[in-house]
C-alpha positions, 0 to 999 in steps of 0.5 A, spaced: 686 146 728 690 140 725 688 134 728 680 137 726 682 138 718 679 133 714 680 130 707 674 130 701 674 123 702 674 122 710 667 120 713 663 122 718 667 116 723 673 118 722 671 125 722 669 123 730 675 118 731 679 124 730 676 129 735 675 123 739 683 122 740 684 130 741 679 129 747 682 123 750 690 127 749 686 133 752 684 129 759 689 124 758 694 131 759 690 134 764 690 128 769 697 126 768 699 133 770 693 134 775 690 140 773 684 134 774 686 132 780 685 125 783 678 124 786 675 130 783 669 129 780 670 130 771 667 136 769 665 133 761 659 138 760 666 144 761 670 140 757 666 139 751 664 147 751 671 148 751 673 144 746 666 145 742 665 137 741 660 134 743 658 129 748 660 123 744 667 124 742 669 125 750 664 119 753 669 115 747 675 119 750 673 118 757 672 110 756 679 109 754 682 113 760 678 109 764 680 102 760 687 104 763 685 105 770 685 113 770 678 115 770 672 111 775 664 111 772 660 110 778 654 109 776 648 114 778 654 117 782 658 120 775 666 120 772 671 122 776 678 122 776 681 116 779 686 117 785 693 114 784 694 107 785 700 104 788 700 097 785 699 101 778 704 105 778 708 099 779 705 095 774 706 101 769 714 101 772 715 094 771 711 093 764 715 100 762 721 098 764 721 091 761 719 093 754 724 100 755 731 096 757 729 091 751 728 097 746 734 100 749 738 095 746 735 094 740 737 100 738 744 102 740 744 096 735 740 097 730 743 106 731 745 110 725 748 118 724 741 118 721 738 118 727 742 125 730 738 130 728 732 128 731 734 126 738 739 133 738 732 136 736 729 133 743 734 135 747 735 142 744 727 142 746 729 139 753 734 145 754 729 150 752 723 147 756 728 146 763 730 153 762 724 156 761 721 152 768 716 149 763 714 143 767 709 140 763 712 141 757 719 138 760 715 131 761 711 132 754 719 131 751 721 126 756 715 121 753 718 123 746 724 121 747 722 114 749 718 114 744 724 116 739 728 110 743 722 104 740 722 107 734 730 107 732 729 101 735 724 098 730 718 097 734 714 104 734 707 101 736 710 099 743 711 106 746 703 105 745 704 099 750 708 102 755 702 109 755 697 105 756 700 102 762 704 107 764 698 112 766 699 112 773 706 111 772 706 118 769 703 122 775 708 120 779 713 122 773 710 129 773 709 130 781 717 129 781 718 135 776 716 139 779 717 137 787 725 135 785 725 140 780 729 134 776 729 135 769 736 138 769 738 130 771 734 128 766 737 132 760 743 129 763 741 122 763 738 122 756 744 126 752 749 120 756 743 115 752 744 117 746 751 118 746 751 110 747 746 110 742 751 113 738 757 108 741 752 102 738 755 100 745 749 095 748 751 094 755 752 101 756 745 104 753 742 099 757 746 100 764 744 107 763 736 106 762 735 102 768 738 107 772 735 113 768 727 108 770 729 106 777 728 113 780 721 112 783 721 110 790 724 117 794 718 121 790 712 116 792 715 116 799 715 124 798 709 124 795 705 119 799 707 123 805 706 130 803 699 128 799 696 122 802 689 125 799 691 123 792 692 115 792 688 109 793 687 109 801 687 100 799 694 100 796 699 097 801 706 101 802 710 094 802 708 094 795 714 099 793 720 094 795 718 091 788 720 099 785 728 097 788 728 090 783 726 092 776 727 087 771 733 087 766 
């Protein structure tokens, strides 16, 4: 396994330090894409078999889900995956969209032809996953090419940023794969990015990634109305009308 595979010189620590990000990258997948559905209770002792890690690499693991709101520890009670938060995935969708727009047009002007084959590459991935209904892997390749954006842009660690506040935002992001069956429209609305990408055409890029973000509010309603169970019953509805105002 790659991310295991180590060097003559690598410690212990950074032995630890990798099988720690796998298994936050594994749970991190498994909630975002509700395999762990919200409120369930987390089976570490399964996981850590399934991985064959020990109880230390996932405690690691489960600590940064839950500094980014994913996971609960309720002492004497035990881990659970967290339902989804309203106000979070507001505040995911305002942070992502406030550094998003901002790297949008930081690349356009920074774009070269260097950049082709790697967002053709995406979209070709992105074709393959829509026609084989994959919709986890449709999701893993729309992350990518936002992170590809940051990284064009010159800022490669703020996709990390929006990722770490943007954990209950992609629920959501998830849900909407799968219940709109929108990963056609996406496709389509990344090549249209890039191809302002290409233009170095600001305005344009810009225009487009504020639509392609401003998505959210039919899915919550949707998801709010068929699956009430999943989210945080303290989260207020009017919270929502912050999703129709994203910043520019």
């Amino acid at each position: 396994m790659a991310l295991l595979a180590t060097g003559p010189g690598e410690t212990a620590r950074g032995r630890g330090r990798a099988k720690a990000d796998q298994a936050y990258d594994h749970l991190r997948q498994a909630i975002i894409t509700m395999r762990l559905a919200p409120g369930s209770a987390l089976p570490e002792k399964e996981i850590c078999a399934e991985l064959g890690f020990s109880r230390t690499p996932m405690r690691e693991a489960v600590l940064r889900l839950a500094q980014e709101g994913l996971i609960d520890i309720v002492p004497s009670e035990g881990t659970f995956v967290r339902k989804i938060s309203l106000h979070q995935v507001i505040e995911g969708h305002l942070v992502r969209s406030s550094l998003e727009l901002r790297m949008v047009r930081l690349a356009a002007r920074a774009y070269d032809g260097a950049h082709d084959a790697d967002f053709e590459l995406l979209m070709f991935m992105q074709a393959e996953a829509r026609r084989r209904g994959d919709h986890d892997r449709s999701l893993s390749v729309d992350m990518a090419f936002h992170r590809l954006i940051c990284t064009v842009a010159g800022f490669p660690d703020i996709w990390r940023v929006v990722q770490v506040a943007a954990g209950q935002l992609d629920r959501v992001r998830r849900f909407s794969y799968t219940a709109g069956d929108i990963s056609g429209e996406v496709e389509q609305e990344h090549r249209a990015i890039h191809a302002a990408l290409q233009a170095r055409d600001e305005a344009l890029a810009h225009r487009l990634m504020r639509s392609h973000l401003d998505d959210l509010g039919e899915v919550l309603d949707f998801m709010r109305e068929t699956h009430p169970e999943i989210f945080l019953p303290s989260d207020s509805p009017s919270e929502m009308e912050a999703l129709l105002s994203p910043p520019g």
